[in-house]
BALOBA-1460 file (C-alpha; in Angstrom, 3 decimals):
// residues 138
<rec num="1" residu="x" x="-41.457" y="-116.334" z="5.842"/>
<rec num="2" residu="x" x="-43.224" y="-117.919" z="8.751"/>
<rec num="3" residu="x" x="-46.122" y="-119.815" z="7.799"/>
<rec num="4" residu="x" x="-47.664" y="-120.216" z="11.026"/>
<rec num="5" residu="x" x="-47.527" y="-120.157" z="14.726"/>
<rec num="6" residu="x" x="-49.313" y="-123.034" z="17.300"/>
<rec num="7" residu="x" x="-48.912" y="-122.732" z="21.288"/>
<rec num="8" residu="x" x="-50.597" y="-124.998" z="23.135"/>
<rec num="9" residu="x" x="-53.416" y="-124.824" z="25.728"/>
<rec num="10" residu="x" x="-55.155" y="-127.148" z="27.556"/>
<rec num="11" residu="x" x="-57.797" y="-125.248" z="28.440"/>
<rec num="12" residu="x" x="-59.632" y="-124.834" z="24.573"/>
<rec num="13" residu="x" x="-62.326" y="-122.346" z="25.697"/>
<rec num="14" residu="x" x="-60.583" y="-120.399" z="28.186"/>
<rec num="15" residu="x" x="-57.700" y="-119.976" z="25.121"/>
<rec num="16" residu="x" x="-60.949" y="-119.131" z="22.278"/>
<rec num="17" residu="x" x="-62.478" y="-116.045" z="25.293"/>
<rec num="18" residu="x" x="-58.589" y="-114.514" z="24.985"/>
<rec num="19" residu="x" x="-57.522" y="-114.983" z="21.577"/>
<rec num="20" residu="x" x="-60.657" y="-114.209" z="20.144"/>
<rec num="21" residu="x" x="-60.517" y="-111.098" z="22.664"/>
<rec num="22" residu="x" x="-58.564" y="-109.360" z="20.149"/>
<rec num="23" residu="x" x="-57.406" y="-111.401" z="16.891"/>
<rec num="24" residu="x" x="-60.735" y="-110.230" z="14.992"/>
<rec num="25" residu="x" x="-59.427" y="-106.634" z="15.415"/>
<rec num="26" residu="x" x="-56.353" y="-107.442" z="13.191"/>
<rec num="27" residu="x" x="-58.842" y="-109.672" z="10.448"/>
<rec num="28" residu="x" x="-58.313" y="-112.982" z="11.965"/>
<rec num="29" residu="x" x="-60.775" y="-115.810" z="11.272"/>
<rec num="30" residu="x" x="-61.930" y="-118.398" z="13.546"/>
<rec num="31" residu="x" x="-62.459" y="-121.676" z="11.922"/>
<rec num="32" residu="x" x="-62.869" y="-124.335" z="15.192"/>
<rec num="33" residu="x" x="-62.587" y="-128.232" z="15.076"/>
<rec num="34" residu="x" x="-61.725" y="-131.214" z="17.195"/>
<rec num="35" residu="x" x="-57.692" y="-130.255" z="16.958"/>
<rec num="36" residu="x" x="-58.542" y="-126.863" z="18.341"/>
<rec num="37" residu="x" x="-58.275" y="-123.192" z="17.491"/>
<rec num="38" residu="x" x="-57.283" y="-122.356" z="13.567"/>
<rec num="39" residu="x" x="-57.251" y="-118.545" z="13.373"/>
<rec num="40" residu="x" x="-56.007" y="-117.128" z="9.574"/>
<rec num="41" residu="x" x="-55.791" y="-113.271" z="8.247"/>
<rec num="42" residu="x" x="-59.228" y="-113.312" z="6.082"/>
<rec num="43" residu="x" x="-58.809" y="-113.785" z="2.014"/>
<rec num="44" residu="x" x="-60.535" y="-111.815" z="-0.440"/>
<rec num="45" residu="x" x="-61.739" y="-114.355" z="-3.336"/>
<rec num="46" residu="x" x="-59.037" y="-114.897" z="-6.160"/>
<rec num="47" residu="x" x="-56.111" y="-113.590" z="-3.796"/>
<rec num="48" residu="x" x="-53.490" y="-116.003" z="-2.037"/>
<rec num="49" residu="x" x="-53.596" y="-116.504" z="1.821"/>
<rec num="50" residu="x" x="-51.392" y="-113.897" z="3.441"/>
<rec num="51" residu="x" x="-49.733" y="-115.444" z="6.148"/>
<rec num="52" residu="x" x="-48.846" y="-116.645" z="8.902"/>
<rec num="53" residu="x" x="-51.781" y="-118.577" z="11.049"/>
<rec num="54" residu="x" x="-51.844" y="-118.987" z="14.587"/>
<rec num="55" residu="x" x="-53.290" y="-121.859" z="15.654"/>
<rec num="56" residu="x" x="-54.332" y="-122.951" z="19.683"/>
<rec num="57" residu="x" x="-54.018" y="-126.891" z="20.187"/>
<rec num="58" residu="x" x="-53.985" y="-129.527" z="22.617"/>
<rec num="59" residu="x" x="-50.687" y="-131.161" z="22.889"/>
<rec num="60" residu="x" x="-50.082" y="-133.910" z="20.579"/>
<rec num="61" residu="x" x="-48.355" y="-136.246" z="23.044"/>
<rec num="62" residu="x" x="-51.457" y="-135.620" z="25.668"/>
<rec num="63" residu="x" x="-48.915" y="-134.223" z="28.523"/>
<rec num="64" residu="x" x="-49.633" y="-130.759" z="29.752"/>
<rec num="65" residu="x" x="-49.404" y="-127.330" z="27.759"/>
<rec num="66" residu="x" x="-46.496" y="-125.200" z="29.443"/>
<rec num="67" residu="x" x="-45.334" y="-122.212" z="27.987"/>
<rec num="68" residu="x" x="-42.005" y="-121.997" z="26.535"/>
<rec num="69" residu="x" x="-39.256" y="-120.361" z="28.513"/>
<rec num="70" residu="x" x="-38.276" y="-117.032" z="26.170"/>
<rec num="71" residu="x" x="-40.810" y="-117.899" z="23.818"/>
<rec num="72" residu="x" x="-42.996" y="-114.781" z="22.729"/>
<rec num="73" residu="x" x="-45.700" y="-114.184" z="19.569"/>
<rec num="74" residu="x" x="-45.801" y="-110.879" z="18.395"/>
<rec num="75" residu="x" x="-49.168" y="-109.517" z="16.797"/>
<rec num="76" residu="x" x="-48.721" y="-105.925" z="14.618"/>
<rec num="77" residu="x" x="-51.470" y="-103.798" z="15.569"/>
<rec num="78" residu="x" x="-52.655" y="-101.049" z="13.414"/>
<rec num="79" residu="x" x="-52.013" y="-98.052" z="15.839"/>
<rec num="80" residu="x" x="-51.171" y="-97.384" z="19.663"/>
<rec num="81" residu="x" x="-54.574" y="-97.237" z="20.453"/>
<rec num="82" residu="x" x="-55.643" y="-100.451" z="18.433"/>
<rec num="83" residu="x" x="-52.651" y="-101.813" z="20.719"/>
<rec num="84" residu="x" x="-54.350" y="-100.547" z="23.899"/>
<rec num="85" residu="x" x="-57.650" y="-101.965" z="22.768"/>
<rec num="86" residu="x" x="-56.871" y="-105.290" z="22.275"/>
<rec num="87" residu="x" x="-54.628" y="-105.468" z="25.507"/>
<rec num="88" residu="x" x="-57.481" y="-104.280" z="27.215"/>
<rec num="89" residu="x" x="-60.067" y="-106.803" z="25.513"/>
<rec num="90" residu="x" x="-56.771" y="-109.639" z="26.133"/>
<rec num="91" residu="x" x="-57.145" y="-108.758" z="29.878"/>
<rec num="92" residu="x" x="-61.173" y="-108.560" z="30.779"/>
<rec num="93" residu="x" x="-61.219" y="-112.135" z="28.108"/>
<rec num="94" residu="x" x="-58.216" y="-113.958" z="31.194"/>
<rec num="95" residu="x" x="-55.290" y="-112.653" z="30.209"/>
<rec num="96" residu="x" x="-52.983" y="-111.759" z="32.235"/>
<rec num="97" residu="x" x="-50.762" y="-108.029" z="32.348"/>
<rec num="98" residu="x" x="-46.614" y="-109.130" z="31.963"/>
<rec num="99" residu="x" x="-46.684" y="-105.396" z="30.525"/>
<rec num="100" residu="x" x="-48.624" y="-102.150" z="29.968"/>
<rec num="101" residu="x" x="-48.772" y="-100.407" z="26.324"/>
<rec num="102" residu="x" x="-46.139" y="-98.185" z="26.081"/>
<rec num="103" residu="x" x="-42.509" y="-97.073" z="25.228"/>
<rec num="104" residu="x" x="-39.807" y="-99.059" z="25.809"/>
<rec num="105" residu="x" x="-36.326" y="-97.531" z="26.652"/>
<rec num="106" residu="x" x="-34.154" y="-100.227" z="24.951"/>
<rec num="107" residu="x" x="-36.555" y="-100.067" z="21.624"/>
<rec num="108" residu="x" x="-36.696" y="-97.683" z="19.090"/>
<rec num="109" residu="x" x="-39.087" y="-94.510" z="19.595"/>
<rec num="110" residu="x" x="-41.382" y="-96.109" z="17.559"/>
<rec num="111" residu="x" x="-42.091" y="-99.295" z="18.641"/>
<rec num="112" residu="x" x="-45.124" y="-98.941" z="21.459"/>
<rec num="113" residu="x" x="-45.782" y="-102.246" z="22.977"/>
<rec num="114" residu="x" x="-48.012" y="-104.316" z="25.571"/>
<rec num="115" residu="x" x="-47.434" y="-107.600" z="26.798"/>
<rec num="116" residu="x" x="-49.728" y="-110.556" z="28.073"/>
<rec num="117" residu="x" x="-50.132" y="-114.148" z="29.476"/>
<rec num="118" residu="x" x="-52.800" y="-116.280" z="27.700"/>
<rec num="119" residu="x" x="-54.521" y="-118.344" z="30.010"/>
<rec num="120" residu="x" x="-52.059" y="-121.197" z="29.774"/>
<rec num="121" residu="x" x="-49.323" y="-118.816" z="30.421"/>
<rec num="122" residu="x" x="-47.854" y="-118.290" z="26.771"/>
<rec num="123" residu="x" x="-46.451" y="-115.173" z="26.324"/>
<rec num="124" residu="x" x="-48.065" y="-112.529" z="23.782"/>
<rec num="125" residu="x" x="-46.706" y="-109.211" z="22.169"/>
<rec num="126" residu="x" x="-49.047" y="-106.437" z="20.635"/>
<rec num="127" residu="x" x="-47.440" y="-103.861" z="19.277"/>
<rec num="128" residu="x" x="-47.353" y="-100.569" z="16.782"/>
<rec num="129" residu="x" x="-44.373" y="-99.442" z="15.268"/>
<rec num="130" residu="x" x="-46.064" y="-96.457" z="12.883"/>
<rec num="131" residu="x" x="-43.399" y="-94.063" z="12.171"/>
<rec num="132" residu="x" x="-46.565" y="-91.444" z="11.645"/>
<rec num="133" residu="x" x="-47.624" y="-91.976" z="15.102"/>
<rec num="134" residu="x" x="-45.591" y="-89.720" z="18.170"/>
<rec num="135" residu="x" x="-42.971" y="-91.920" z="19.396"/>
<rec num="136" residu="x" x="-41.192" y="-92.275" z="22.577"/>
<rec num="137" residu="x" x="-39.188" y="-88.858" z="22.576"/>
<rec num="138" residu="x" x="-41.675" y="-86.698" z="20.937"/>
């Protein structure tokens, strides 16, 4: 199980106006400090923390952020239209389009996806994969 996720930015504010564009839709908290971003799926009291965070950091050896070559994070939406939301939000908050919501040929006819930029340039999935939901050939 992955227990958490941290891309870098050096750029803290610009990285809070995107993430925080469209992590609240999916339950994300925001908990801010002098290391950065911390965002975590809320907890109801008495259950465990359901995982994983994603956390937005300066780099710890004080060089640039760059954004890994192949590197992606993937956020589950709810629906295709939660996915087209919070693409949308992603964009007007600096983001930038690497791919519109939709079908993708070489996926299954499920999985409706659109792709991002943060502002540093890390590349960011959201996608739907409800079998419920028309898919691709329907």
């Amino acid at each position: 199980m992955i227990s958490y996720v941290t891309v870098g930015a050096d750029d803290i504010e610009s990285a809070k106006r995107f993430y925080s564009a469209f992590l609240p839709a999916m339950d994300y908290g925001l908990k801010e400090g002098p290391e950065g971003l911390s965002y975590a799926l809320r907890v109801p009291v008495g259950q465990a923390p359901v995982l994983p965070d994603f956390y937005v950091k300066p780099t710890f050896n004080g060089q640039p952020a760059s954004a890994g070559n192949g590197a992606m994070v993937a956020f589950e939406a709810r629906s295709q239209a939660q996915v087209r939301e919070m693409h949308a939000a992603a964009l007007a908050a600096g983001g930038f389009n690497e791919g519109q919501p939709g079908f993708r040929a070489s996926y299954g006819p499920n999985f409706y996806v659109g792709y991002l930029r943060d502002p540093q340039g890390n590349k960011i999935a959201l996608f739907s994969s409800d079998p419920s939901e028309p898919g691709r050939d329907d």
